[in-house]
C-alpha positions in Angstrom: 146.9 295.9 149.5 148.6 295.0 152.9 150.9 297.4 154.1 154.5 296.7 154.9 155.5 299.3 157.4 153.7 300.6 161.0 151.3 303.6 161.4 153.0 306.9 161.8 150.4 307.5 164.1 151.0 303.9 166.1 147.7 302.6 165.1 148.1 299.0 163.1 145.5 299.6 161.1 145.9 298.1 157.7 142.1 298.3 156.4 142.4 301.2 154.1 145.9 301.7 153.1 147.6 301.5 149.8 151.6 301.1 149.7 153.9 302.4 147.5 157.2 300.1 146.5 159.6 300.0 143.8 159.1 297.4 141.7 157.2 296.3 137.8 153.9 297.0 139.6 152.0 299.3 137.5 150.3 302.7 138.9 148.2 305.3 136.1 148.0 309.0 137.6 145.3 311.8 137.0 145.5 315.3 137.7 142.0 316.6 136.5 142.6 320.5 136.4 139.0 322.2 136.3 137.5 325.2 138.4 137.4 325.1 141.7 133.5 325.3 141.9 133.3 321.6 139.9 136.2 320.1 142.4 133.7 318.5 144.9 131.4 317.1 142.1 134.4 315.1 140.3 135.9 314.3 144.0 132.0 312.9 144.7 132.7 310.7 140.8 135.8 309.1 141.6 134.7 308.5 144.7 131.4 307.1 143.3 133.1 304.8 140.9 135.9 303.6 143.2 132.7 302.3 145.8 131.0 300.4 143.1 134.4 299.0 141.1 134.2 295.4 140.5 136.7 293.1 141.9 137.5 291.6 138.0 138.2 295.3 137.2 142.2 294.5 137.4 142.5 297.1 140.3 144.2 296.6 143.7 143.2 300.1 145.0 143.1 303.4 144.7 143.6 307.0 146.6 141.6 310.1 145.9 143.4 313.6 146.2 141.7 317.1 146.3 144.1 319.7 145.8 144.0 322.7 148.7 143.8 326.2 147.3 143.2 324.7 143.7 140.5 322.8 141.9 142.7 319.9 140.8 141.8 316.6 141.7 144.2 313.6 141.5 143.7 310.2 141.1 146.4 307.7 141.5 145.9 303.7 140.9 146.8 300.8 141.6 146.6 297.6 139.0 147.5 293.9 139.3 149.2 293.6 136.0 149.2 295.7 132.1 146.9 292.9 131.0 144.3 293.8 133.8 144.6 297.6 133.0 144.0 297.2 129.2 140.5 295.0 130.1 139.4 297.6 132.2 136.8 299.8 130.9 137.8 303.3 130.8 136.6 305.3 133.9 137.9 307.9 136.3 140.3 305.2 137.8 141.4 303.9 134.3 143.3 307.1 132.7 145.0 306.8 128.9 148.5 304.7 128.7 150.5 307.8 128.8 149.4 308.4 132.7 150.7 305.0 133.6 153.6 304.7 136.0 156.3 302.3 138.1 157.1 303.9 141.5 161.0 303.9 140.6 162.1 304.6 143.8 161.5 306.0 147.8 162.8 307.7 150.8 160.7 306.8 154.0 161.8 308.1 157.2 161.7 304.9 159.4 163.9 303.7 156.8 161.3 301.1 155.4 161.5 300.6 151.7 157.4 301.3 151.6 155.7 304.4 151.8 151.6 303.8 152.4 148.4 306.2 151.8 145.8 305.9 154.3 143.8 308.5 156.1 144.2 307.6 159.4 147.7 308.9 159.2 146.4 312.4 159.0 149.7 313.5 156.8 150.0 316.4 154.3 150.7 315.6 150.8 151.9 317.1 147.7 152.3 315.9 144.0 155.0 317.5 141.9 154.9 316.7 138.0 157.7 316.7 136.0 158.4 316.5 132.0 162.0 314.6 131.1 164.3 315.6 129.0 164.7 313.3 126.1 167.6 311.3 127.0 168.0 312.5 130.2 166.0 310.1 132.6 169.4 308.5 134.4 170.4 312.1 135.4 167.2 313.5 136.4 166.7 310.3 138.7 170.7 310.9 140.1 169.6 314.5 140.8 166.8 313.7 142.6 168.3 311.1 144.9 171.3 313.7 145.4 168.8 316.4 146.4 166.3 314.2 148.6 169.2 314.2 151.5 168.3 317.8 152.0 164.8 317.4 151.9 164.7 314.6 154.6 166.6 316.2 157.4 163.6 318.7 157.1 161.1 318.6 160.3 157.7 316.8 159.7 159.2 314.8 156.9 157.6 311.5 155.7 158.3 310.4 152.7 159.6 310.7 148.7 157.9 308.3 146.4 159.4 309.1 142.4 157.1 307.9 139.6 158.4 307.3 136.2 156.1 307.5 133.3 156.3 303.7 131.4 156.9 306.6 128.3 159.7 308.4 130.0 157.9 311.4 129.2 157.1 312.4 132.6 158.3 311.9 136.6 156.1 312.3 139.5 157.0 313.0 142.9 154.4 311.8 145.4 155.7 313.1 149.0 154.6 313.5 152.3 155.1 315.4 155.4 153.0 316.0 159.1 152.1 319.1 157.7 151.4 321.8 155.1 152.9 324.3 157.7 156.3 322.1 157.8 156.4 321.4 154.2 155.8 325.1 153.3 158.4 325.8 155.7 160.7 323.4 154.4 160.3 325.2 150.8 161.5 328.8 152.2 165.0 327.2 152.7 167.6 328.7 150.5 169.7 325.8 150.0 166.6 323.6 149.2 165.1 326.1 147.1 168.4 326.5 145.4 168.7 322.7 145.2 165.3 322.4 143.2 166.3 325.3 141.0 169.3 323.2 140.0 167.3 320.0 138.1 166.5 323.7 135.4 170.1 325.4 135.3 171.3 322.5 134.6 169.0 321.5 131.6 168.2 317.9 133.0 164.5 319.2 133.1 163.4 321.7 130.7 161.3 323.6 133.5 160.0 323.9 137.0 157.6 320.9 138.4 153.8 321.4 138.5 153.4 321.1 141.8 150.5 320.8 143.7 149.7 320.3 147.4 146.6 318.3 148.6 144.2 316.4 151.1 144.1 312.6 150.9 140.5 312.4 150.6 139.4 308.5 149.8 141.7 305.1 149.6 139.8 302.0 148.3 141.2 298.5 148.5 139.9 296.2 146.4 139.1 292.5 147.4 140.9 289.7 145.1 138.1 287.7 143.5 137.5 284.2 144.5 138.4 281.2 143.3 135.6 278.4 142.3 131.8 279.1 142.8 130.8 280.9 146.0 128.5 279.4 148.2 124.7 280.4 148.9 125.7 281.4 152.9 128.8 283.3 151.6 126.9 285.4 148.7 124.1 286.3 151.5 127.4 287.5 153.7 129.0 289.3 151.3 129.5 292.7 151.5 130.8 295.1 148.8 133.6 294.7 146.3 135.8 297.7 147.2 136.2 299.1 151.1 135.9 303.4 151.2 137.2 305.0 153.6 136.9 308.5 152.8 137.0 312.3 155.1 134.4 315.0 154.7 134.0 316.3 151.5 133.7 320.1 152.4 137.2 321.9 150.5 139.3 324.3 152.8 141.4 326.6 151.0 145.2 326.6 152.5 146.1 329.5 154.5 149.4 330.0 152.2 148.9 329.9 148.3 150.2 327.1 146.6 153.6 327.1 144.8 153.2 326.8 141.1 
């Protein structure tokens, strides 16, 4: 998809980045939790699948996440409507209904109203999961917008991209700062830890987030299919249907254990 917003790192690049908007666009979320010893073998699949998807599959793109200290391995989507998503055969990219999401809202920190995924940004990301409270989806979003203020002040901040399950069963923040050292700082504040404790004192979540920190490992855009019959010269051109960019597969455990 074409990005919206510059490079953190300067470079204008827009070859392998996905961006994240609010808006009806539809998103589907995985977190596969197995061992750690079968992590690189699924990251290896997705990747795989996403390198051989077919342009009719209904899919704009997608982004590839290994978690760091964990074997979890997240896969996050991308579709051009619901009515592409329920053609698509079910693979790796395609998860079950109740994993599909609208980014709800976002918090970027040049003040665009996009957030993007692409490698050459070299940022840390995490991925916190959330269950609703039945009812309570206004006030959980209302707390998180109060609490993100605190979170963005917070050196090597990026960005807050909130996910809401098209159930209402679930919430997912997708965020990202310059580093897991700043971001790991930034959770040994008192008044943010306090702040996050909050969202479960006051019963507006009935528990803590699974959270989850992560390498960006593979984005894949996929072309939009042509229009009208291609031509002999443009066939023998072609090259594949989806663009991987991907870093090296080799899992580093993080210096700090994760927060669960």
């Amino acid at each position: 998809m074409q990005d919206e917003i510059p490079s953190m790192t300067g470079v204008p690049s827009e070859k392998h980045a996905l961006t994240l908007a609010p808006g009806p666009g539809l998103v589907s979320l995985s977190v596969y939790q197995i061992d750690q010893s079968h992590q690189a073998t699924l990251v290896q699949t997705a990747e795989a699948t996403a390198r051989h998807a077919k342009t009719d599959a209904g899919m704009a793109g997608c982004a590839i996440f290994r978690a760091k200290g964990y074997g979890d391995v997240a896969v996050l989507t991308q579709w051009l409507n619901q009515g592409a998503y329920a053609q698509a055969e079910p693979t790796l990219l395609k998860p079950p209904e109740q994993d599909l999401y609208q980014v709800f809202w976002n918090d970027h920190v040049t003040g665009h109203s996009t957030s993007r995924l692409t490698l050459e940004d070299r940022l840390f990301h995490f991925i916190n999961v959330f269950r609703l409270t039945p009812s309570k989806r206004d006030e959980f979003v209302h707390y998180f917008q109060r609490l993100n203020p605190l979170v963005r002040v917070q050196p090597g901040y990026v960005s807050t991209n909130l996910l809401i399950s098209l159930d209402g069963v679930h919430a997912v923040n997708v965020g990202q700062f310059q580093t897991q050292q700043d971001f790991q700082a930034m959770l040994r504040k008192p008044r943010v830890a306090m702040g996050f404790t909050q969202g479960v004192l006051r019963r507006i979540v009935p528990g803590p987030p699974r959270l989850r920190q992560y390498d960006l490992v593979a984005v894949s855009c996929f072309n939009a299919p042509k229009t009208g019959a291609m031509s002999m010269d443009e066939r023998k051109n072609s090259h594949s249907t989806s663009d991987l960019c991907r870093l090296p597969s080799a899992p580093g455990r993080s210096e700090t254990p994760d927060e669960d």
